[in-house]
N, C-alpha and C positions, 0 to 999 in steps of 0.2 A: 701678035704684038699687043694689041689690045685686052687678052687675056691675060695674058703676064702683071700686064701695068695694072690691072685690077686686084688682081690677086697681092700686090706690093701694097696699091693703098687698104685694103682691107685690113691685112697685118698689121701697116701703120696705124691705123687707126685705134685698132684693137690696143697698143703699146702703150700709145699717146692716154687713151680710157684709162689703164692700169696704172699710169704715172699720178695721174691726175687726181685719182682717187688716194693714192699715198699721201701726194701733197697736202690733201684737204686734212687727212689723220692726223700728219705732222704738225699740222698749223693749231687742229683743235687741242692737241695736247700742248702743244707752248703756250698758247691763250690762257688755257685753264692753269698749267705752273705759275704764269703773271699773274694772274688774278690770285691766288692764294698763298703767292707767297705777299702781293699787298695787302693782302687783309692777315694774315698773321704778324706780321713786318711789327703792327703799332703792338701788339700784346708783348711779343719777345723784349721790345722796347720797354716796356713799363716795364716787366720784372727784372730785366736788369738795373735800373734806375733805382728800384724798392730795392733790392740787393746789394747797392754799393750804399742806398741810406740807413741801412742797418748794419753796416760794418761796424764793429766795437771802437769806442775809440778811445786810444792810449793817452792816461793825463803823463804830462811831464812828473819825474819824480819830485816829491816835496825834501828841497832843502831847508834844514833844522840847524838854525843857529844860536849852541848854546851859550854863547857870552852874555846872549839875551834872556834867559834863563835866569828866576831867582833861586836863591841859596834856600835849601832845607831847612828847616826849622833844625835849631839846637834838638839836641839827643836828651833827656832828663836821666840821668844815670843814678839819682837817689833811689835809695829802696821805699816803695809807696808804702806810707803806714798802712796797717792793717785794721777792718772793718773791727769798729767794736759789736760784741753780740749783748742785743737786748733782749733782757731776758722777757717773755709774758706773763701779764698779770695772774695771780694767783687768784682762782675761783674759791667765790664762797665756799663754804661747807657748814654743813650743820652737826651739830653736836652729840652725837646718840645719845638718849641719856638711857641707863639700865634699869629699867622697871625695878620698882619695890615691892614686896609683898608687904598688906596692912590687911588688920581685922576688917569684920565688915564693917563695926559701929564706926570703925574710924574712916571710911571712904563718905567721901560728899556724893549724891548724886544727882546728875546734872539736870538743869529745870529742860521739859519735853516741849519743844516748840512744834506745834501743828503746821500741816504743809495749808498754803489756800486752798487746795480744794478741797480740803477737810473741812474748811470755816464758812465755805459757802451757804449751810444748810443749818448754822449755830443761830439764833436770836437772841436779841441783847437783853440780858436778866434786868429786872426790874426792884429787884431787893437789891441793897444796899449794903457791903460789907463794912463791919467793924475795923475803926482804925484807916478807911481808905474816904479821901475827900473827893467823892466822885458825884458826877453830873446822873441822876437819873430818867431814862429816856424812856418815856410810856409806850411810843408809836416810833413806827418808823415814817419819817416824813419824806415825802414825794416833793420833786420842786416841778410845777409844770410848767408849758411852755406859756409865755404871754399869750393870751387871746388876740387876734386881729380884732380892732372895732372897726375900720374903715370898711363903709358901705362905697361897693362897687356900682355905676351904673352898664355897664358892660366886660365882660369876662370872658377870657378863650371857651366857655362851654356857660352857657348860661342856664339856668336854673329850670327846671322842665318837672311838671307834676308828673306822677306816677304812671305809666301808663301811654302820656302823650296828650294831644291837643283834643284829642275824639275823648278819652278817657275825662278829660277836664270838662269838657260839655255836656258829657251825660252827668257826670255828677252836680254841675249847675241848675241843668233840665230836675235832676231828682230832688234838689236842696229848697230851691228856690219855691218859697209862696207868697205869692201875689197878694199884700196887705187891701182888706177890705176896703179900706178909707179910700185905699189909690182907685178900687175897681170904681167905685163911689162918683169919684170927681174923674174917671174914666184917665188917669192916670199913666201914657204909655213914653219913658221915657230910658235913658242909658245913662245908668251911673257909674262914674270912673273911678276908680278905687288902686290906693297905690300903698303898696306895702314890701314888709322887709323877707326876703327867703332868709334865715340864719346858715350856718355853714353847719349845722347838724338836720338842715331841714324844716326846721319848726316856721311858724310863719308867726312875725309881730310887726309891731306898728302900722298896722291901719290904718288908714287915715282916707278922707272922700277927698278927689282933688275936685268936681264940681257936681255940687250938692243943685240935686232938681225936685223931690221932693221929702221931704224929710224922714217918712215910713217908708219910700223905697231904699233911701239912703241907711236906716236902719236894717234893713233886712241883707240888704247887699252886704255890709262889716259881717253880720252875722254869720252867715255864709261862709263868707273868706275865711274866720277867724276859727269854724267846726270843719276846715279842711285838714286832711291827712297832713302825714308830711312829704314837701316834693326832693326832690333829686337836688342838691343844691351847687352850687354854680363852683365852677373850678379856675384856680388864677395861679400858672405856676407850678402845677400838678398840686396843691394844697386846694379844699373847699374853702370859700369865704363868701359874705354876709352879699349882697347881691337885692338891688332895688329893682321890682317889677311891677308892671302896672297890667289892670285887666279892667276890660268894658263890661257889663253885664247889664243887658236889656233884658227892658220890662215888658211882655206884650200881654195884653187882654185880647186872651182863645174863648 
């Protein structure tokens, strides 16, 4: 008895496992069909929605009422005159004329004008033909530029002796002699001298601006006035006249 009844629950049990295990299959797949048909559900939904909003849609036909309608313009049934043709101007033309044959005494021949640059290298005669009242021209006259007289006291490039500032001191050193009378009354002083560079170089107007003894003051003009000529000063990219002053001391060596 007890045998029996065991071996009954064991198979039941065994049955009831194999049921059980189905159910659970059943259930996961229904879950899973609910779940994805909610979540497709809202898509299927919009594109039906966009599908019925792009349906064409039909206008009512347009009724045309011609009582409303104006009348045609008249018909012009005259025959349109016809375009007149103007004609174009008639172009000049010149007249052939037919060459003549004439002896030679009797043909003119015509006066020879020179090209200019043939006359470039002619000069003006200085004799005087018969029968012609003409102006006789000795020279050829040049017209030159006005000189600038305006003395500059400053200039883009100013006026520089030959050489340079060492160049100017040795030739001072070599020029310069020490007048007796100064050595004399022991004489040691610097005199200021102020003059003009020209715009060709030369050096004029000398002049002392403070005179200290009158033999050094002579010898110093001297000096200045037996200098070369310097570099002279530039205003404009032209040379012009240019005022410069220089010290030159007297020492007893």
């Amino acid at each position: 008895m007890n045998s029996a009844t065991n071996e009954y629950l064991k198979f039941g049990a065994e049955d009831r496992k194999s049921i059980y295990s189905k159910y659970i299959t059943y259930s996961m797949l229904i879950s899973s069909l609910i779940l994805l048909s909610a979540a497709v559900y809202p898509i299927i939904k919009d594109l039906l929605r966009n599908n019925d909003q792009e349906q064409i849609k039909v206008e009512a036909p347009r009724v045309i009422n011609y009582s409303q309608l104006s009348a045609p313009p008249p018909i012009d049934l005259e025959k349109p005159e016809p375009e007149t043709f103007i004609a174009p101007p008639k172009a000049k033309q010149v007249k052939f004329i037919q060459p003549v044959a004439k002896k030679d005494e009797d043909v003119i021949e015509e006066e020879y004008i020179p090209a200019m640059n043939e006359l470039q290298n002619v000069q003006i005669s200085t004799i005087q033909s018969e029968g012609i009242d003409s102006i006789i021209v000795d020279q050829v006259l040049t017209i030159e530029e006005p000189v600038n007289e305006e003395i500059f006291s400053f200039v883009e490039v100013m006026p520089s002796f030959e050489g340079g500032d060492q160049e100017l001191l040795r030739y001072l050193g070599d020029n310069l002699k020490y007048p007796k009378i100064a050595i004399d009354v022991n004489a040691e002083r610097t005199v200021y001298l102020q003059f003009v560079v020209e715009a060709d170089g030369n050096i004029a107007e000398v002049t002392v601006l403070r005179s200290v003894f009158e033999h050094l003051d002579q010898e110093a003009i001297r000096v200045i006035k037996a200098m070369p000529k310097w570099l002279p000063g530039r205003q404009n990219g032209k040379s012009v006249r240019v005022l410069y002053t220089i010290p030159i001391k007297f020492d007893i060596q």
